[in-house]
C-alpha positions as CSV (number, residue, x, y, z in Angstrom):
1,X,114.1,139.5,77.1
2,X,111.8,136.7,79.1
3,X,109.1,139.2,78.0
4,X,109.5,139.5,74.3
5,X,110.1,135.3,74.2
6,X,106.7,134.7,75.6
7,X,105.3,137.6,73.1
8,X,106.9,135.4,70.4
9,X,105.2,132.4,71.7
10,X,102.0,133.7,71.9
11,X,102.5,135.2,68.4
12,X,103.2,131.6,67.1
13,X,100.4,130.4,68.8
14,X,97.7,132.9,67.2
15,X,99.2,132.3,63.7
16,X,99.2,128.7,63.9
17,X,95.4,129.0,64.4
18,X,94.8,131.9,62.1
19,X,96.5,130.0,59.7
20,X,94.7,126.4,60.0
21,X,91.6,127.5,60.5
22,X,91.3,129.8,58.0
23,X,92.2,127.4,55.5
24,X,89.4,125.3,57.1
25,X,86.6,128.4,56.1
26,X,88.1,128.7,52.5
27,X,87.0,124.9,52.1
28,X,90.8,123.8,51.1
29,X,92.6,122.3,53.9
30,X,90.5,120.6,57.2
31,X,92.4,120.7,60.7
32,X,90.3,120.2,63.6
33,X,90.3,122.9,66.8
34,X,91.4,121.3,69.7
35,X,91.6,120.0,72.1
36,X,95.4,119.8,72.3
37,X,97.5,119.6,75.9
38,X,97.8,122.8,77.6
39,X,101.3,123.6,77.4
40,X,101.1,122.0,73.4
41,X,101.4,124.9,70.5
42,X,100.3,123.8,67.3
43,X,102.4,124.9,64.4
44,X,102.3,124.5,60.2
45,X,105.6,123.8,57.7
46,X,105.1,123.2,54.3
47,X,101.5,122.2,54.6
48,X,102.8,119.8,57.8
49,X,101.4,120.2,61.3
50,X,103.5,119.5,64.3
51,X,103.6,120.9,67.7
52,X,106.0,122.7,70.3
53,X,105.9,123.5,73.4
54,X,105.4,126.8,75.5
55,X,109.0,126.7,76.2
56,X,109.8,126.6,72.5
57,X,111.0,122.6,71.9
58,X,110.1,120.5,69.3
59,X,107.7,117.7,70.9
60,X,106.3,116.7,67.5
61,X,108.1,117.7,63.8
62,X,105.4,119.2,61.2
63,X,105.1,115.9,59.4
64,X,101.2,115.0,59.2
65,X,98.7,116.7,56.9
66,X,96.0,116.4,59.8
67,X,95.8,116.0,63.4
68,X,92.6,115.2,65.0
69,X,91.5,115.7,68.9
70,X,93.2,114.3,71.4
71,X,90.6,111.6,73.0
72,X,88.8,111.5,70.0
73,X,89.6,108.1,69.8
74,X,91.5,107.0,72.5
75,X,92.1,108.7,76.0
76,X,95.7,110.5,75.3
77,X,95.6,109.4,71.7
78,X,95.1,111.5,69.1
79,X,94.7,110.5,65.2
80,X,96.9,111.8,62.8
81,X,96.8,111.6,58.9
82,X,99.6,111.5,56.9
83,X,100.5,110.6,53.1
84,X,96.5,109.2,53.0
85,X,96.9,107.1,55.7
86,X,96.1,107.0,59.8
87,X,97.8,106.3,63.0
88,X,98.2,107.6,66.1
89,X,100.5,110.2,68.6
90,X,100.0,110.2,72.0
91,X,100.0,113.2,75.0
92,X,103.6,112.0,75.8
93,X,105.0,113.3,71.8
94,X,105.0,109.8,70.1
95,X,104.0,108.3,67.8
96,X,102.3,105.3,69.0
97,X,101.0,103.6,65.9
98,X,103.1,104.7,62.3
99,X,100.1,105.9,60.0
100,X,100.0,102.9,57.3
101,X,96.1,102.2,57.8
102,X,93.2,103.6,55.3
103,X,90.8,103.5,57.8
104,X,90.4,102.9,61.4
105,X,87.3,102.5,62.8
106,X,86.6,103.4,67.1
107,X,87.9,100.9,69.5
108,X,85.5,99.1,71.6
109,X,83.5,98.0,68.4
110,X,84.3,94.4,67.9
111,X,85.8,93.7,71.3
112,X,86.8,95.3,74.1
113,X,90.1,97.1,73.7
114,X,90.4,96.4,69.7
115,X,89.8,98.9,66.9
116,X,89.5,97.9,63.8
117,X,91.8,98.8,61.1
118,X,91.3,99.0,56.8
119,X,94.1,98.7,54.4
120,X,92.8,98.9,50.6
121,X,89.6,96.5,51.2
122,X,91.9,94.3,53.8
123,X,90.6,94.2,57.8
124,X,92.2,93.4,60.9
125,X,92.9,94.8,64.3
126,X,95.0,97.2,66.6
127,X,95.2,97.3,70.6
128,X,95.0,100.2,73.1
129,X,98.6,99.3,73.9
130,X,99.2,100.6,70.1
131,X,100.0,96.6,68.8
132,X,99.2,95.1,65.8
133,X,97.0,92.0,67.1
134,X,95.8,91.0,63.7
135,X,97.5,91.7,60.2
136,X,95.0,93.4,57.8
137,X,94.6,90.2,55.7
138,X,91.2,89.4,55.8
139,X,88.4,90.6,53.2
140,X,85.7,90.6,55.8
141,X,85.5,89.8,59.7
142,X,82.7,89.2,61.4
143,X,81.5,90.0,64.9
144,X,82.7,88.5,67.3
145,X,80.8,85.2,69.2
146,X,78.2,86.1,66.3
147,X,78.8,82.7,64.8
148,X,80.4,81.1,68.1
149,X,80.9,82.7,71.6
150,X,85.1,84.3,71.4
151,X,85.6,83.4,67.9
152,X,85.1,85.6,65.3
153,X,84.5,84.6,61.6
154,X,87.0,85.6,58.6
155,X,87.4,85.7,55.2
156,X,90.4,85.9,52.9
157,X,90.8,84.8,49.1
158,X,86.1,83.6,49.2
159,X,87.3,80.7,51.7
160,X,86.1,81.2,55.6
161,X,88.1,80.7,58.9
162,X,88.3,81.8,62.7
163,X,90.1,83.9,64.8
164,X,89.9,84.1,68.6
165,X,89.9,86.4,71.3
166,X,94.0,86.5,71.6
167,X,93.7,87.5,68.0
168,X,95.2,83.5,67.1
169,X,94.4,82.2,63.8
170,X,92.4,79.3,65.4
171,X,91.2,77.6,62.0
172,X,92.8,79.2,58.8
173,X,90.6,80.4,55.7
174,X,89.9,77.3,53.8
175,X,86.2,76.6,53.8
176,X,83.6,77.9,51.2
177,X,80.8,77.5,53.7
178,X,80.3,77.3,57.5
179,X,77.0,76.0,58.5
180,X,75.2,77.7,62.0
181,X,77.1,75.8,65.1
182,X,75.4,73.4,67.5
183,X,73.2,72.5,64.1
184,X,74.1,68.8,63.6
185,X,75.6,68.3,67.5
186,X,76.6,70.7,70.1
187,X,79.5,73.2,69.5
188,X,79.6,71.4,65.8
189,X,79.5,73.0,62.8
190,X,79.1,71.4,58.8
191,X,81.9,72.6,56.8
192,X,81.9,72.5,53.1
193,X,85.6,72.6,50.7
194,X,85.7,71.7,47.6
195,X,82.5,69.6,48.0
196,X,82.9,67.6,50.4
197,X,81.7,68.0,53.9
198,X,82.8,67.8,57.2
199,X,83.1,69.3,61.0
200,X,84.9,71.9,63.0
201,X,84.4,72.7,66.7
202,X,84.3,75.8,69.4
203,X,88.5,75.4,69.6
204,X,88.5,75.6,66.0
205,X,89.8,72.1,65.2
206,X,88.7,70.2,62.5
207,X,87.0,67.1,63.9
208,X,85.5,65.6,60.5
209,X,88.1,65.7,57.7
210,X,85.7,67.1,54.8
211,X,85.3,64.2,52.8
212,X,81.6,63.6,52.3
213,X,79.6,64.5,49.9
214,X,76.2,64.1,52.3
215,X,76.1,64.0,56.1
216,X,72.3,63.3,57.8
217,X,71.9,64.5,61.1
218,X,73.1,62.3,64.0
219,X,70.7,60.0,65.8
220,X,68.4,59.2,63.0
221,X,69.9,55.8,62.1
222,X,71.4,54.8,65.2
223,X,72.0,57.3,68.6
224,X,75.0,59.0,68.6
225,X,75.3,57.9,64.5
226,X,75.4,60.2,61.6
227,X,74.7,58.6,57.9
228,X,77.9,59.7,56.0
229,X,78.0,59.2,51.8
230,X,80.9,58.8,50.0
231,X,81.7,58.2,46.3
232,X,78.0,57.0,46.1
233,X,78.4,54.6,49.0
234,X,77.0,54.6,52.7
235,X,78.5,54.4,56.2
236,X,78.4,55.7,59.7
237,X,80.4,58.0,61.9
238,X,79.8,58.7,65.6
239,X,79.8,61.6,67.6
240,X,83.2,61.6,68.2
241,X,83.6,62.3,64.6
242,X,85.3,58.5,64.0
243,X,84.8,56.6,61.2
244,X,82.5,53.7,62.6
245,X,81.4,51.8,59.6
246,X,83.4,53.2,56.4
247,X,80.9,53.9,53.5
248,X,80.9,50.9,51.6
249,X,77.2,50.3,51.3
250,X,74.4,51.4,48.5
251,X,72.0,50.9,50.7
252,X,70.8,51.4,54.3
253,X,67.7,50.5,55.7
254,X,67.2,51.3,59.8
255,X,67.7,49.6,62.2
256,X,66.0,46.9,64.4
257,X,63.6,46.1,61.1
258,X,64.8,41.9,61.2
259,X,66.4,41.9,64.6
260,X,66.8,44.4,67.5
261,X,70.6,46.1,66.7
262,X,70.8,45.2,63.4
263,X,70.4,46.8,59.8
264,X,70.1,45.7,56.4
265,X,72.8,46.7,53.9
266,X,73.5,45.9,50.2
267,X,76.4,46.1,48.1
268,X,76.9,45.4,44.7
269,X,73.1,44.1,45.1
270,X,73.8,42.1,47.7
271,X,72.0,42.0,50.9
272,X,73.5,41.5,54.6
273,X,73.3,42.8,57.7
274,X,75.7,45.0,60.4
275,X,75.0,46.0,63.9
276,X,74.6,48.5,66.2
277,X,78.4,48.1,67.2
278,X,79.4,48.6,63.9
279,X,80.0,45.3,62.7
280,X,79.6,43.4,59.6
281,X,77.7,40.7,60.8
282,X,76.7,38.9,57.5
283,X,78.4,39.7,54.6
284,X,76.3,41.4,51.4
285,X,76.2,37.9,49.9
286,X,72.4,36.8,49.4
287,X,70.3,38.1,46.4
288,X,66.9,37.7,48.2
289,X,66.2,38.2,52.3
290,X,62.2,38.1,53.1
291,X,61.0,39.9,56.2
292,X,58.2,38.2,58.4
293,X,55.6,41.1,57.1
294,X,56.5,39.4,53.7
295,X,58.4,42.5,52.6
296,X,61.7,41.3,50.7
297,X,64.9,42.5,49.5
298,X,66.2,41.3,46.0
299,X,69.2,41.7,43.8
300,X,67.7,44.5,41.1
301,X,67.5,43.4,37.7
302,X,70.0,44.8,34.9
């Protein structure tokens, strides 16, 4: 009796791979060889592969139209395909991740641990531990630290955000551009939405509500300044990102030209003067003001 059941087994065994792949050399039906655990028989139902064991038991019901090599992807793992989509069993008969993905591209890729995963055009990411970390959501992620060091850059819906190392949402999609970090001041980067500009740091908070529709870079005015514009008016923020001298002013000439800490302004073509600390120090009230090289500054004509 113990001699016929293992004949029986072995019979299985042979026809399950007769079977697979000689569907494989009629160009119909792909199912790689191997490698599968020792004691692991591979077996077809209904065009379903599972597997059983040597002793006969169900480990895995016929229920996937492929199953790739164990450690193909992930020590233990191995990918199976089912209903057009992917996921992954592992050595132990379970299913570790429910196939729901179009694609899934090799761990290790984009960081350490993560693979990459596709549904219809959408990215995001799954762990070795077989977890979800990131929802596909996102039309296009970016490397990541390729923008800024453990933060990667998304998109969703043509507006840009971050996501960090933890796989947190650190600064939603909202921005049509992100300018190059460290470009205007360390660990800073120019944002632009909806035309107006602003700043984000490393920690992905926004420092600079975008609200400008020009930014100069900092230090050319005043150190530790930046020229900001707004609704065709001038002013000044620092580099903590406050509002220092709110744009009021059509005009802005540098610093230190009349007296040391102090810079000509005019509005509504009037001329005054504010100062390094960021106070209005005359008023915009005079229609001329002559310098000592004769060079003077008038109310414009209508």
């Amino acid at each position: 009796m113990l001699a016929m059941q293992k004949y029986l087994l072995a019979l299985i065994a042979v026809m399950a791979f007769s079977f697979v792949h000689g569907q494989q050399a009629g160009g119909k039906k792909r199912q790689p060889k191997g490698p599968y655990p020792n004691d692991w028989v591979l077996v077809e139902k209904g065009g379903s592969f599972g597997f059983i064991s040597s002793s006969g038991k169900e480990i895995i019901k016929p229920q996937y139209t492929r199953i790739h090599p164990f450690d193909e992807f992930q020590r233990g793992w191995a990918m199976v395909e089912k209903d057009g989509f992917f996921g992954f069993i592992s050595a132990e008969g379970k299913e570790i991740i429910k196939p729901q993905y179009t694609k899934i591209y090799p761990f290790g890729d984009y960081n350490r641990g993560w693979a990459m995963v596709e549904v219809n055009g959408k990215f995001g990411f799954i762990s070795v531990e077989g977890r979800e970390i990131i929802k596909p959501i996102y039309s296009k992620i970016y490397p990541i630290g390729e923008f800024y060091k453990n933060l990667a850059m998304v998109e969703k819906d043509g507006l840009i955000g971050f996501i960090s190392l933890d796989g947190r949402e650190v600064l939603k999609p909202q921005y049509q551009k992100v300018h190059p970090f460290g470009e205007y001041q360390k660990d800073w980067a120019l944002v632009e939405k909806d035309g107006f500009l602003g700043f984000i740091n490393g920690e992905g908070r926004e420092i600079v509500k975008p609200q400008y529709s020009k930014i100069s870079q900092f230090n050319e005015y005043q150190k530790g300044w930046a020229l900001v514009q707004r609704d065709n008016y001038m002013g000044f923020i620092n580099s903590e990102g406050k509002e220092i001298i709110k744009p009021q002013y059509t005009q802005i000439m540098p610093f230190d030209q009349v007296q040391r800490g102090w810079a000509l302004v005019e509005r509504d073509g009037l001329w005054g003067f504010i100062s390094s600390e960021g106070r209005e120090v005359v008023k915009p009230k005079y229609e001329k003001i002559s310098l000592n090289d004769s060079t003077a500054f008038q109310k414009t004509r209508p």
